[in-house]
N, C-alpha and C positions, 0 to 999 in steps of 0.2 A: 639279542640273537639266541636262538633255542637249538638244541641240537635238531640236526637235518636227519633223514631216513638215510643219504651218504654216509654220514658220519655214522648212524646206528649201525651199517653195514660193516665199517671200518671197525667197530667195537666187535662186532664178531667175529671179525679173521682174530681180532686182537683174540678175546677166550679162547679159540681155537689155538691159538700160540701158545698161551701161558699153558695150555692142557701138557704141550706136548715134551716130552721126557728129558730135553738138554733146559725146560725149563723150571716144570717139575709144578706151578703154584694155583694149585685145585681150588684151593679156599676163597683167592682172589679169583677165578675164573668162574665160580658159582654164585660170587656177590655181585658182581657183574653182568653175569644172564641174567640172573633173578629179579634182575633192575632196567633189563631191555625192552619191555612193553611198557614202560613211566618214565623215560627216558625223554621223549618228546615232548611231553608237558613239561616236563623239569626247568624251572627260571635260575638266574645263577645262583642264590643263597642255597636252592635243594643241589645243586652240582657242586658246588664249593661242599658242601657235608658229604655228599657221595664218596667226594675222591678221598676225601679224609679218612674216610673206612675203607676205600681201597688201599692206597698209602698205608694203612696201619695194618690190613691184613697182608700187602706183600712185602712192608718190611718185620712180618712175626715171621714169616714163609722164610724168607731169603737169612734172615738173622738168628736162627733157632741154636744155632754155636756159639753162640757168647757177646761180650757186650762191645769189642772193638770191633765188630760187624757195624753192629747198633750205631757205633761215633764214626767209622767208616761213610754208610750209608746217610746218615744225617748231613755229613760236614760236603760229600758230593752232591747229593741232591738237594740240600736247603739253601748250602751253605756256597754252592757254585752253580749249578744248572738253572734254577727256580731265578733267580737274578738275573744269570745271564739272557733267559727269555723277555728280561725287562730292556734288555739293548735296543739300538736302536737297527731299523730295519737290515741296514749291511751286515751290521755283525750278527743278526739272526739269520741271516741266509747262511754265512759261512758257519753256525755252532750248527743249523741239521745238516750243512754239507757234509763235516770232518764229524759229526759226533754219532750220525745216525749209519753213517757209510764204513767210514774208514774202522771205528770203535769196532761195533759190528762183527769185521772182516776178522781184526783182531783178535776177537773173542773167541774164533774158530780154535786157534790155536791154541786158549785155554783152554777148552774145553779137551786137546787132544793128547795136553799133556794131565790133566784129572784122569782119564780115561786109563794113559800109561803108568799114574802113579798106583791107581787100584787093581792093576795087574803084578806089578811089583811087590807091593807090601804082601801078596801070599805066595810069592814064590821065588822070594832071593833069601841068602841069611842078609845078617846086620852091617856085614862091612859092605855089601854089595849094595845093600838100599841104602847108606851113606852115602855112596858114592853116586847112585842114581840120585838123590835126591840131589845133592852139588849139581849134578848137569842139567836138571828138571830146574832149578833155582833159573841157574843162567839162562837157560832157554825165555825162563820166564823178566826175568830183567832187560834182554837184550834182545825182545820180539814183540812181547806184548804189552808189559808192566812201564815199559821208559816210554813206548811208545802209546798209553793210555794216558799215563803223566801228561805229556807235550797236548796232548789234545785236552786234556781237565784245565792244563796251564793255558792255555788260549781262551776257552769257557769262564775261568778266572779274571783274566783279563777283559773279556767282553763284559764282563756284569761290572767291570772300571769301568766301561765307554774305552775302552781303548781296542783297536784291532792289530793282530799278527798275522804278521807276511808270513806267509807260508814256507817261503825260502829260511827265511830266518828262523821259523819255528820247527824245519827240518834239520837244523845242524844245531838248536839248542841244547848245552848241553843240560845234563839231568842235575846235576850238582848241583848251577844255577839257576835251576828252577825250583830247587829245593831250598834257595838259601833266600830267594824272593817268597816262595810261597808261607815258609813256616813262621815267617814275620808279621802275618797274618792270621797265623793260627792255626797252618794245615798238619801242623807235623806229623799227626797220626801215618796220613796220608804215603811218608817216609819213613817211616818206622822198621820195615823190613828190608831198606837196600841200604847198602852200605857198598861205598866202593871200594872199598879195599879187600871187602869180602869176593866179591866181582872179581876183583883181578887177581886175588889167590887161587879161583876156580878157572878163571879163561886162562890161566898161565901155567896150571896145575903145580901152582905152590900151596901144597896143603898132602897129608899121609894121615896114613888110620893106625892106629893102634891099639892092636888086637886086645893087647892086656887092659889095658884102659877103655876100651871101648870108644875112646874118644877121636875126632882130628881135628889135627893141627892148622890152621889157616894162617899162614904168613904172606904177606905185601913188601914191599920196598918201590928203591927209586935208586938208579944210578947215579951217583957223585962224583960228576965231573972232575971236583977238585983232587979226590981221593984216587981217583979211579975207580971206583968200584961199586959194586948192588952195596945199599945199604938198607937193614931191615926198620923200619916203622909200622910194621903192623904185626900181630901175633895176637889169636884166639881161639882155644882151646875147648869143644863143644862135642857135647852126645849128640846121640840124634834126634834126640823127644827137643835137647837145648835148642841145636840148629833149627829144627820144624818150626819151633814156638815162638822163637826171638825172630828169626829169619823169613821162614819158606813160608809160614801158613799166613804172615800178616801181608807179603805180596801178594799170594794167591786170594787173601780175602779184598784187596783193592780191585782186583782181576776180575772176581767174580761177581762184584758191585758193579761196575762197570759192564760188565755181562750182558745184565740182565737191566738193568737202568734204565737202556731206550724204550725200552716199552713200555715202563710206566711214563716216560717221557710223553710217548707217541700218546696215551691214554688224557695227558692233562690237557697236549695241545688240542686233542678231539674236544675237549671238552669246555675250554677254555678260549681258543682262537675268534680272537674277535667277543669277546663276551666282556659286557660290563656290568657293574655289581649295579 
């Protein structure tokens, strides 16, 4: 099967998307025109090459920050997505139900806190974008990022052959999904959440200090037997520390995720029903 004149139409909403500014990737939108009038002829070995230059040109686009984008963007898209389109027909309905819809919806809200981060960084001092960035984190862990996770963790599991109840995969928690996935090699993936980080921001145990420039993030857990909080967690962070270990490796899972359905939506055009 050969690409259809449908499908050549669905490629150009697609360049008309990638043009537009929440997605920013010119380069891939002009490789992609430039190849819309040969597109019909194309059998799968010239389509299987195509997307490879697509693919390379929008993960140079999306990864031009450095190289944990680079193993980011490989480990979801080679490494989860690309398989799980090899499931079988049920669990390929439910990966574009929850991946193209709900993902998606998601991503609004990263995008709206990028928006309020580059308003911040020119107009607060140091202790003040500390402390926005602590609640920019959280927002991000417990709106988009856990719930980005539950849906990669389900895409995970379909390229097993295995399906999730949606019920169960609503009250999963993140811990456990992190403690099943990294046993297979995702841990990048979890690199920037930490729960004890999480609970020192949503409980507001953590302070700035001014002379040091740094804060303090502390956790605990009530001891029954003691009566009392007892502390286990404590780390001590600038804010270039926090951004780099922390904030920027969520938001780079975030912004993979972002943008990922469309090269998605790009391969099934291209590929649906196609045999080599």
């Amino acid at each position: 099967m050969k690409i259809t004149n449908e499908q050549l139409d669905e490629l150009k909403t697609a360049v008309q998307t990638l043009e537009r500014p929440e997605y920013d990737y010119p380069n891939t939108a002009k490789l992609i025109e430039s190849k819309l009038g040969e597109l019909t002829s194309y059998g799968w070995k010239e389509l299987n090459q195509l997307f490879h230059e697509i693919k390379t040109n929008f993960y140079n686009e999306l990864c031009d920050d450095g190289t944990f984008c680079q193993t980011v963007f490989t480990l979801i898209f080679d490494g989860i997505i690309i398989p799980s389109l090899d499931a079988d027909q049920a669990i390929k309905i439910q990966f574009f139900d929850q991946y193209k819809a709900q993902l998606e919806s998601r991503c609004l809200s990263a995008r709206t806190v990028n928006r309020i981060m580059r308003a911040f960084q020119t107009k607060i001092d140091r202790e003040q974008m500390y402390y926005a960035d602590c609640l920019l984190y959280l927002l991000l862990v417990e709106g988009v990022y856990d719930e980005n996770m539950k849906i990669l963790y389900s895409q995970w599991k379909a390229a097993k052959g295995e399906m999730v109840d949606p019920n169960e995969l609503a009250n999963k928690n993140l811990g456990d999904i992190m403690a099943e996935m990294t046993k297979d090699g995702f841990d990048p993936l979890f690199r920037g959440w930490k729960k004890h980080l999480r609970n020192s921001i949503a409980h507001a145990r953590f302070a700035f200090d001014p002379v040091s420039g740094k804060i303090t993030f502390k956790d605990g857990e009530y001891d029954k037997s003691e009566r009392k909080w007892v502390e286990n967690f404590s780390e001590e962070l600038t804010v270039q520390e926090f951004e780099e270990k922390y904030f920027n490796k969520v938001w780079t899972v975030c912004v993979c995720n972002q943008h990922l359905p469309m090269l998605v939506r790009i391969f099934e055009i291209f590929f649906a029903e196609q045999n080599p």
